[in-house]
C-alpha positions, 0 to 999 in steps of 0.5 A, spaced: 557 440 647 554 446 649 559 449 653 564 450 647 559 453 643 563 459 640 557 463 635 560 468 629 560 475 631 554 480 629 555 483 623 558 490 624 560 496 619 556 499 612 552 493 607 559 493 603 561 486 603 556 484 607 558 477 604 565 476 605 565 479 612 560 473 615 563 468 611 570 471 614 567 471 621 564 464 621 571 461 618 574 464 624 568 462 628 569 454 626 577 455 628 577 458 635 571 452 636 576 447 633 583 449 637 578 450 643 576 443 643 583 440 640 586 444 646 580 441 652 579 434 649 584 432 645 585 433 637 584 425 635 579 424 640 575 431 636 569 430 630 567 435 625 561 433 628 563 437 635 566 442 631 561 444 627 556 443 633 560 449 637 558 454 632 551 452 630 552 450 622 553 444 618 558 438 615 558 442 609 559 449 611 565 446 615 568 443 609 567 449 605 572 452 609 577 447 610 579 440 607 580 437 614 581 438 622 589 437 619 588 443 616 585 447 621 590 445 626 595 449 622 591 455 620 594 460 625 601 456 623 601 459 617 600 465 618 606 466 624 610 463 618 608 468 614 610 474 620 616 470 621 618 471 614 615 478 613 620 480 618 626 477 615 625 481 609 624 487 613 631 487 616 636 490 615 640 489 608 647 490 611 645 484 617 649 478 616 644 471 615 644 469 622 643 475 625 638 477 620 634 470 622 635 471 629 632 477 630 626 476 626 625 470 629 624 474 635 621 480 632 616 475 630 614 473 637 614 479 640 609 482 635 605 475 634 599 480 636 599 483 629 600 476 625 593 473 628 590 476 634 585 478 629 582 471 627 585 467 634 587 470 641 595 468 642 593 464 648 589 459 644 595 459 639 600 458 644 596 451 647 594 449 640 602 450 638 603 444 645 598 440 643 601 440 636 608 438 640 605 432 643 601 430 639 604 424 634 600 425 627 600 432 628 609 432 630 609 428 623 606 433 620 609 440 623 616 437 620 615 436 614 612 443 613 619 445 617 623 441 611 618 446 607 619 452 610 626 452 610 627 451 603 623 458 603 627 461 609 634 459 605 632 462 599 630 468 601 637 468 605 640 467 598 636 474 596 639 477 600 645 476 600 645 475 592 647 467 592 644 462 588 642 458 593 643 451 588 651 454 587 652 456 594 651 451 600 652 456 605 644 458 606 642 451 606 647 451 611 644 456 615 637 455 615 639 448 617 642 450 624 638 456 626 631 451 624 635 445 629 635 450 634 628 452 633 625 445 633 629 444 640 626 449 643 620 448 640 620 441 643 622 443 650 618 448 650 611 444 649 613 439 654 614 445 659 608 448 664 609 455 661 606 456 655 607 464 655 610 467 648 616 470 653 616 464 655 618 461 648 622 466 646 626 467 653 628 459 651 629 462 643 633 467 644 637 463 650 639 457 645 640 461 639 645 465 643 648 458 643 649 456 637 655 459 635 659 457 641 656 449 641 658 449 633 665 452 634 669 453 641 671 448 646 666 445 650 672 442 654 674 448 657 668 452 662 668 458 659 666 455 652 659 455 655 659 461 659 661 458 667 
């Protein structure tokens, strides 16, 4: 497994937490080997063994950073939903819910940089994000983190628009159309060749724009889809 060995970078910087930063750097030195080999090989068909192989260290170092090759998949996950929903709370409070959303959603893309580039390179995240897509064990899972992950979003559109999300049906409403659409994007875009951040937020855009139209116009007239 020579090829895919990723070693930790060297230390860096004054003593001051010394310690950290090496634990720091040899966790994402374990990732970028994991999503490495799940992208090339397969993720079922990738041990801990190989994993733990690429960066040089043991079983036991690998599990004091992750319980499980699951968690490791969705580590970059985590934190591109945590910029998705950081840049719902910064948008504009005289937004309404729906463009408060879109907006975010590609705001996130286009500064996905800030939320991981620092731990795992885009490109890497954008292949782990199809392997993901077509890869059932890990499917299964993705969608119920969706489930999860909604029930955040609505409560932060409830915020802000000083709902109580269990009264008031209209977030969770909400949150379920613009998660809809995500999904199928996100479906369609992994079975596709380009596995650009434009590419998915060229197809993001294009289906949230119509969303509102597929909800509510005609679709027996031409004009309801645009031709």
């Amino acid at each position: 497994m020579t090829e895919h060995r990723i070693a930790p970078a060297a230390p860096t910087g004054a003593p001051t937490g010394l310690r950290e930063r090496k634990k720091q750097r040899t966790r994402d030195a374990l990732l970028r080997a994991a999503l490495v080999l799940f992208t090339t090989k397969g993720y079922e068909q990738t041990t801990v063994d190989e994993i733990t192989e690429a960066v040089d260290v043991s079983q036991r170092t690998f599990f004091r950073y992750f319980a499980n090759k699951e968690e490791v998949a969705f580590t970059a996950q985590d934190l591109v939903e945590s910029h998705f929903l950081a840049a719902l709370r910064a948008r504009p409070a005289e937004e309404n819910p729906f463009t408060a959303l879109r907006g975010a959603v590609l705001g996130a893309w286009e500064t996905i940089e800030e939320a991981i580039g620092e731990v795992v390179p885009v490109e890497l995240h954008m292949r782990t994000y199809q392997m993901i897509e077509s890869t059932p064990a890990l499917l299964a899972v993705h969608l119920r983190r969706s489930v999860e992950l909604e029930e955040q979003i609505a409560r932060l559109v409830a915020d802000r628009e000083g709902l109580d999300v269990n009264a008031d049906p209209r977030p969770r409403v909400a949150v379920a159309a613009f998660s809809g659409v995500m999904r199928v994007t996100g479906r369609l875009w992994g079975l596709g060749s380009d596995a650009s951040v434009e590419s998915i937020r060229r197809m993001t855009e294009e289906y949230l724009d119509h969303l509102t139209p597929a909800l509510a116009a005609d679709w027996r007239t031409p004009a309801a889809y645009g031709g």
